[in-house]
C-alpha positions as CSV (number, residue, x, y, z in Angstrom):
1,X,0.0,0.0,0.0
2,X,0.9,3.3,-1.3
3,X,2.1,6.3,1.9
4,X,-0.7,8.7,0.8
5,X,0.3,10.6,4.1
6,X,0.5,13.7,2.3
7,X,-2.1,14.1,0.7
8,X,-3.9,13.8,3.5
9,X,-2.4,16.4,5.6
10,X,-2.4,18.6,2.5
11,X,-6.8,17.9,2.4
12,X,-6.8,18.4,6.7
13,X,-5.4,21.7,5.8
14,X,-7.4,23.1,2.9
15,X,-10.5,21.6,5.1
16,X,-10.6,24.2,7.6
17,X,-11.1,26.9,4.8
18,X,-14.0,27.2,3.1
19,X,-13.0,29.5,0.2
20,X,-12.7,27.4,-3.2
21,X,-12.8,24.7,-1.3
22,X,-14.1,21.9,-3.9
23,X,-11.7,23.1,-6.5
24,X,-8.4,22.9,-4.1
25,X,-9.2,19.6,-3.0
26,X,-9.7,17.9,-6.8
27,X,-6.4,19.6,-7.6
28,X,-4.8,18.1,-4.5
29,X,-6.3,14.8,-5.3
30,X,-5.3,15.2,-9.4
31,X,-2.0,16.7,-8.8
32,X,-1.3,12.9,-5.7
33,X,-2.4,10.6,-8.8
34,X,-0.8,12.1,-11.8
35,X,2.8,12.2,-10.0
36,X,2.2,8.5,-8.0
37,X,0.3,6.0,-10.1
38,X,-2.8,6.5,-12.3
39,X,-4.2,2.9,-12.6
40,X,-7.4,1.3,-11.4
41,X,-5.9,-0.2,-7.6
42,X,-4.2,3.2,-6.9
43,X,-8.0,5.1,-7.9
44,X,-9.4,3.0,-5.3
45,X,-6.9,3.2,-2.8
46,X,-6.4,7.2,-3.3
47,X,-10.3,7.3,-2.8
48,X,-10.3,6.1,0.8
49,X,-7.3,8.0,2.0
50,X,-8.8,11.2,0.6
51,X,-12.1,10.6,2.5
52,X,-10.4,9.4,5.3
53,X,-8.0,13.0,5.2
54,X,-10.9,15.5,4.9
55,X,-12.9,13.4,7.9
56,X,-9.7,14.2,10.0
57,X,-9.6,17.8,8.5
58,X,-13.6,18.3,9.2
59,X,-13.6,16.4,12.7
60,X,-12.8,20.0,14.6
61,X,-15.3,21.6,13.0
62,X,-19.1,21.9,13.9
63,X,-22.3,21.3,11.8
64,X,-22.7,24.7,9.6
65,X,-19.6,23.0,7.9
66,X,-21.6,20.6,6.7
67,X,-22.3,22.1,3.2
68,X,-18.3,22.7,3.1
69,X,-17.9,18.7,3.8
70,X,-20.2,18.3,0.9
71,X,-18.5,20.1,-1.7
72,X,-15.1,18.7,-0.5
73,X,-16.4,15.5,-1.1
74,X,-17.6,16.6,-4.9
75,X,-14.3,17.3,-5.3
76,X,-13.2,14.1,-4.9
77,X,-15.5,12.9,-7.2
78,X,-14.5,14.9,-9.8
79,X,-10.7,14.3,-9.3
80,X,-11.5,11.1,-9.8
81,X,-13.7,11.3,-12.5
82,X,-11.0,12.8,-14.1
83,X,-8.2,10.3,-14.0
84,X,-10.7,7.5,-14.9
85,X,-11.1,9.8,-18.0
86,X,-7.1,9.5,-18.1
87,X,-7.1,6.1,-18.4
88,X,-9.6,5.5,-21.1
89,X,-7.4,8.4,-22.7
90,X,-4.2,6.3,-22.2
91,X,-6.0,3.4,-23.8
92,X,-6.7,5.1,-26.9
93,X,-3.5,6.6,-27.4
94,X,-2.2,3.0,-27.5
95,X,-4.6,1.5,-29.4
96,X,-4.0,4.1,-31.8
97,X,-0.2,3.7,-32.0
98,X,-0.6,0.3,-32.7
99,X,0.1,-1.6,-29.3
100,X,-2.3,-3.6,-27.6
101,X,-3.3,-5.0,-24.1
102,X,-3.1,-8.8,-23.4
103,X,-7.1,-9.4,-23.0
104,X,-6.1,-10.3,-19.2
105,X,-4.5,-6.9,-18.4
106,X,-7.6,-5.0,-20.0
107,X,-10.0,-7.3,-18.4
108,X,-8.4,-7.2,-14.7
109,X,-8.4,-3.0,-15.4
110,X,-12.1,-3.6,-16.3
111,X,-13.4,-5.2,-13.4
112,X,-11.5,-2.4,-10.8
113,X,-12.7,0.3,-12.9
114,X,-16.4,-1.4,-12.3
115,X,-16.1,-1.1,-8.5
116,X,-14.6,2.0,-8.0
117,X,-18.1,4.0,-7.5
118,X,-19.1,1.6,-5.0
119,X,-15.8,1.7,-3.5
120,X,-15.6,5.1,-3.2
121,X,-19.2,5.0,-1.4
122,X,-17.8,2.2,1.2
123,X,-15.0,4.9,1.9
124,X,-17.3,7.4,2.8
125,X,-19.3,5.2,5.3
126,X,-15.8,3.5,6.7
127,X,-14.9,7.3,7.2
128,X,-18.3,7.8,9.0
129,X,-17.8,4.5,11.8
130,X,-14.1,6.6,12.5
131,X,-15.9,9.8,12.9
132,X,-18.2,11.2,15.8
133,X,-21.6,13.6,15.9
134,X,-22.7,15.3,12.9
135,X,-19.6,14.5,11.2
136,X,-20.2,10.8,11.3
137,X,-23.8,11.4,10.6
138,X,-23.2,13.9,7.6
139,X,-20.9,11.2,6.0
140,X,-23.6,8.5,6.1
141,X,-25.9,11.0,4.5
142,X,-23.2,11.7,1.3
143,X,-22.3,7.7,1.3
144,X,-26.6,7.7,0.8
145,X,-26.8,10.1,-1.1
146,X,-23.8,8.9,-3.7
147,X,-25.9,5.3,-3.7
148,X,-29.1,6.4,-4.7
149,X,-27.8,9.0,-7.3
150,X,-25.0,8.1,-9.0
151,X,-21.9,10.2,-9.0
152,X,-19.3,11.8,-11.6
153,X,-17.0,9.0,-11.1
154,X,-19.4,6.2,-11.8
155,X,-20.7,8.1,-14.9
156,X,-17.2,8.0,-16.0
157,X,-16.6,4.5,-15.3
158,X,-19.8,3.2,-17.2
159,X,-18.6,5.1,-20.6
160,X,-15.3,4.4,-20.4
161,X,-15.7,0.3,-19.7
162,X,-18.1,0.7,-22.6
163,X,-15.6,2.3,-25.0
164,X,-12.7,-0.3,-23.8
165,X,-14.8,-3.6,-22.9
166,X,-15.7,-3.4,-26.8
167,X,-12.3,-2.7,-27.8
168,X,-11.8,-5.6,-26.0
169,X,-14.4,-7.8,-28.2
170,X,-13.0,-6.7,-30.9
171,X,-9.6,-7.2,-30.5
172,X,-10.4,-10.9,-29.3
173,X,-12.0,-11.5,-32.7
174,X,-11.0,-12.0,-36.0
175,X,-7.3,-10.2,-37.0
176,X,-6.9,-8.3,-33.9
177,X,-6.5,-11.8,-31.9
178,X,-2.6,-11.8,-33.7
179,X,-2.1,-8.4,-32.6
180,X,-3.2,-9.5,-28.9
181,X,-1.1,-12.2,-29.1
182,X,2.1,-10.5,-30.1
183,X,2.0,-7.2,-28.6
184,X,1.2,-6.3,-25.1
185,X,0.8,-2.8,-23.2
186,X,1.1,-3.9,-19.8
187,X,-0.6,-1.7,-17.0
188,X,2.8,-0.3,-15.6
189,X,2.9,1.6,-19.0
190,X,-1.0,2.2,-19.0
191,X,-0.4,3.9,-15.7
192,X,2.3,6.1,-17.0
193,X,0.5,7.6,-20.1
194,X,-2.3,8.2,-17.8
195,X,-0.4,10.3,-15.1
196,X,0.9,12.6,-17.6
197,X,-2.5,13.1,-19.6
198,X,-4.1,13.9,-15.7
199,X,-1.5,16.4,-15.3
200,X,-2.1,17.8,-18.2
201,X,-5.5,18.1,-17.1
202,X,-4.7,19.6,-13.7
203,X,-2.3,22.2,-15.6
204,X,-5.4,23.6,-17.5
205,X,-7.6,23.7,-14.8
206,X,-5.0,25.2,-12.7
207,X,-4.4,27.6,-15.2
208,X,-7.5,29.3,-15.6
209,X,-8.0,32.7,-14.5
């Protein structure tokens, strides 16, 4: 397991501020993946320490921060979101160029990508049994809330397993099971393009005025 120490204290910090608060803690979150590891496990494991760092930044504070809590937690979501996007970016780029994944990489990538949204639901209730009063209470209510509704991250997740499973399919099939054979992207390298197009992202956003 990855020391996402770090980012953590960096989340505790920006939590007792209120002021752009759901934009500095996806750029936190972006800025952790895209110079670590952008793969499925790390999107999982980044998840729960960020929930778990922004219930130890929240903890001293009382209930009126409970809307603050809330958009922290979006911005979560949409860092994540974002490197999921990342990935499915990374994937094209090497499709494109002409190397391919062994059908057991993909597939193994697949099925983490296809629990992340529930995963990142579990961290918010695991953070809640840590956490006391209105805090706990308020994380139960997001964890809810993320179940019943849906969130950016598992919108992301059901296009882009869409867009790969069937590159999948068809690379199984017909002349793309040679190329399969021959030629295989394996996730270490998946990860790589990924971090740099999520910093790329993070740049832009970071950059507007």
């Amino acid at each position: 397991m990855s020391d996402n120490s770090q980012m953590q204290d960096a989340l505790r910090d920006v939590a007792g501020s209120d002021e752009a608060l759901r934009d500095r803690v996806k750029l936190i979150v972006m800025r952790w993946l895209s110079q670590h590891r952008v793969d499925p496990a790390a999107l999982h494991e980044v998840t729960a320490a960020a929930v778990d760092g922004l219930g130890a930044g929240f903890a001293p504070r009382g209930q009126a921060a409970s809307a603050a809590l809330a958009s922290a937690v979006q911005g979560i979501d949409e860092a994540v979101s974002r490197a999921v996007y990342a990935l499915q970016m990374a994937a094209e780029e090497a499709w494109d160029g002409g190397r391919q994944f062994a059908a057991n990489d993909l597939k193994a990538s697949l099925d983490e990508l296809r629990g992340l949204e529930s995963s990142f639901v579990q961290s918010l209730r695991d953070t809640a049994d840590k956490s006391q009063g209105w805090l706990r209470q308020e994380f139960l209510t997001l964890g809810d809330h993320l179940s019943r509704n849906g969130s950016d991250t598992g919108r992301r997740v059901r296009e882009v397993t869409e867009i790969l499973g069937n590159r999948l399919k068809g690379a199984a099939s017909g002349a793309g099971r040679d190329a399969l054979d021959s030629t295989t992207l394996v996730r270490s390298r998946l990860a790589a393009i990924a971090s740099g197009v999520l910093r790329g992202i993070a740049d832009a956003i970071e950059s507007k005025p």
